[in-house]
C-alpha positions as CSV (number, residue, x, y, z in Angstrom):
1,X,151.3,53.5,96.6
2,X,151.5,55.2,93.2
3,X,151.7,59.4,93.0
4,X,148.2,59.0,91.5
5,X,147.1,56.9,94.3
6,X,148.4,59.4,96.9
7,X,146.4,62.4,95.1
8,X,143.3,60.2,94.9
9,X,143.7,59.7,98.9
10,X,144.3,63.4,99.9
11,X,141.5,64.6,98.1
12,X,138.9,62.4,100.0
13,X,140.1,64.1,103.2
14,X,137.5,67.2,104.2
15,X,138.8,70.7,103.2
16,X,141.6,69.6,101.4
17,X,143.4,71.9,98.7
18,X,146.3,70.6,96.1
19,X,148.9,72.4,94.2
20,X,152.3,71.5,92.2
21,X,155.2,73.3,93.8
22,X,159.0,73.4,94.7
23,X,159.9,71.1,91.8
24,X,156.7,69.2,90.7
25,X,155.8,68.2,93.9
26,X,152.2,67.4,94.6
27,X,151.6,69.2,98.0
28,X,148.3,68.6,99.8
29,X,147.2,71.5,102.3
30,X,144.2,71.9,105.1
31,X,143.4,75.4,105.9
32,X,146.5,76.7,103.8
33,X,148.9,74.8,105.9
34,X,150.9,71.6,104.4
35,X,150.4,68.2,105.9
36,X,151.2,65.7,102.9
37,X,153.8,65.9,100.0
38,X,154.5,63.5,97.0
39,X,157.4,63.3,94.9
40,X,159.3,61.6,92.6
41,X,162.9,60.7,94.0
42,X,166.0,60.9,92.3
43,X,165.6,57.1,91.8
44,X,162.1,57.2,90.3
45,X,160.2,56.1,92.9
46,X,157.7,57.4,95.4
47,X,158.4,59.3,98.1
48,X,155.9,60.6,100.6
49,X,156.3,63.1,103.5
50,X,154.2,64.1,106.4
51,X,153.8,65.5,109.6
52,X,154.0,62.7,112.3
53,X,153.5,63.0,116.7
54,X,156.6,62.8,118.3
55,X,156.7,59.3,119.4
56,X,155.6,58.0,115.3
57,X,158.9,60.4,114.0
58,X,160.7,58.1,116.7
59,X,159.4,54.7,115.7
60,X,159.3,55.5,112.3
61,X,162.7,57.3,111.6
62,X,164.0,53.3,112.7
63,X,162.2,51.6,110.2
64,X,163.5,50.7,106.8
65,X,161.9,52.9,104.1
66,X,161.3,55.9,106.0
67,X,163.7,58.2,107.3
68,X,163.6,61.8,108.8
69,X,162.6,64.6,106.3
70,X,165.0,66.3,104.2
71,X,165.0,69.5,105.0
72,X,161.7,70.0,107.2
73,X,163.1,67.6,109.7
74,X,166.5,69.1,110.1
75,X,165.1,72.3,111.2
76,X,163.8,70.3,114.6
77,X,160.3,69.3,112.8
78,X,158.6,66.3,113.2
79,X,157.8,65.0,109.8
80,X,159.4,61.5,108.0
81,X,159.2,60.6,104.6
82,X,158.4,57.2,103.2
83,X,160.4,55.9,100.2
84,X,161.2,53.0,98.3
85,X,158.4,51.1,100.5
86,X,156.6,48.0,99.1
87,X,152.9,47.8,98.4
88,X,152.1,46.4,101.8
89,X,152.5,49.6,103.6
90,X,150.1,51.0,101.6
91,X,147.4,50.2,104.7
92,X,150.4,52.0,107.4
93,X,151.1,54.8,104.8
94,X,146.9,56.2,104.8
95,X,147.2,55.8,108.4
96,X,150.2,58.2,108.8
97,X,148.8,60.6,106.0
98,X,145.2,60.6,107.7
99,X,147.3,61.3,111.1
100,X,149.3,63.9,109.5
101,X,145.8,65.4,108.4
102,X,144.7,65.5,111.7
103,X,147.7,67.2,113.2
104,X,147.5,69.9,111.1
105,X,143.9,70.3,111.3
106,X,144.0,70.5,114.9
107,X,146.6,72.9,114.9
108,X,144.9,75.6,112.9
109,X,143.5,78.6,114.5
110,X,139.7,78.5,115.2
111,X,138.0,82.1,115.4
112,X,134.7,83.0,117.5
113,X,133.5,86.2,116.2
114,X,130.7,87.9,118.3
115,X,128.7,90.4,116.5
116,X,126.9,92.5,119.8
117,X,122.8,93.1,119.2
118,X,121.8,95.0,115.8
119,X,119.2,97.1,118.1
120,X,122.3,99.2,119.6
121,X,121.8,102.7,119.0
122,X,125.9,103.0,118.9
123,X,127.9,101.4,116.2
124,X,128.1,97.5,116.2
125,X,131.3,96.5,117.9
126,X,132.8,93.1,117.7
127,X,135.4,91.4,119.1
128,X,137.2,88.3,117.8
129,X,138.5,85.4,120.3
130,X,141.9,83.5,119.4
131,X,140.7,80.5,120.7
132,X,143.6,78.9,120.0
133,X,145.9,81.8,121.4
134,X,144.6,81.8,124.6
135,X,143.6,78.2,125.3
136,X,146.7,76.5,123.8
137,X,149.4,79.9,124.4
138,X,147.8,80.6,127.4
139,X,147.2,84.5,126.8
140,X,147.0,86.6,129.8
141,X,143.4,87.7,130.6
142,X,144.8,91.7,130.1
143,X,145.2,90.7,126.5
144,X,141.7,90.1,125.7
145,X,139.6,92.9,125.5
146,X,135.8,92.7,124.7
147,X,133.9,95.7,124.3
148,X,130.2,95.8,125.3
């Protein structure tokens, strides 16, 4: 897969965003966080990086042209990078990249805001959930407060 290629595939994902950064590195985002990067390696190919599940960072870190990470996966995360790979892992690498997508997507923080009845004689209050927070952190009901 060419750096054009990779580009081409991030931005069909939903919600995407793209920008260049830490040293011409195409670096695809959902919601603001990053779940793809492509670079040119000090060899002048390809490389790609993403975010993988714990048991793909184990198979993959095995295989020939990928490897842990530099520098994301030495601070204990979970994301690989493919280089040097021939054209028929094209098919394995949209897989991974699509997974990565979804990782990241279902690790962002979804909001519920409540807006109480416009006919209250007292100002509106609302209250915002952290779904997330306290479904995933497991918040202690004395944290959430909702006015009425």
């Amino acid at each position: 897969m060419t750096i054009d290629e990779f580009n081409h595939y991030c931005k069909a994902l939903p919600h995407t965003t793209h920008v260049v950064q830490w040293g011409n590195s195409e670096v695809w985002k959902v919601g603001g966080k990053v779940f793809a990067i492509g670079s040119i390696s000090k060899d002048g190919h390809p490389a790609f990086t993403f975010k993988t599940s714990e048991q793909n960072y184990y198979f993959l870190e095995e295989k020939p042209g990928y490897r842990p990470a530099p520098y994301l996966a030495s601070r204990g995360m979970k994301w690989i990078q493919q280089y040097n790979c021939e054209s028929d892992e094209d098919e394995a690498l949209e897989y991974y990249l699509s997974a990565s997508y979804k990782l990241v997507s279902l690790g962002l923080t979804l909001s519920l805001i409540h807006i109480s009845e416009p006919t209250r004689r007292t100002p509106i209050s609302y209250a915002v959930f952290c779904l997330k927070k306290s479904l995933v952190v497991g918040w202690p009901a004395s944290r959430v407060r909702v006015r009425v």
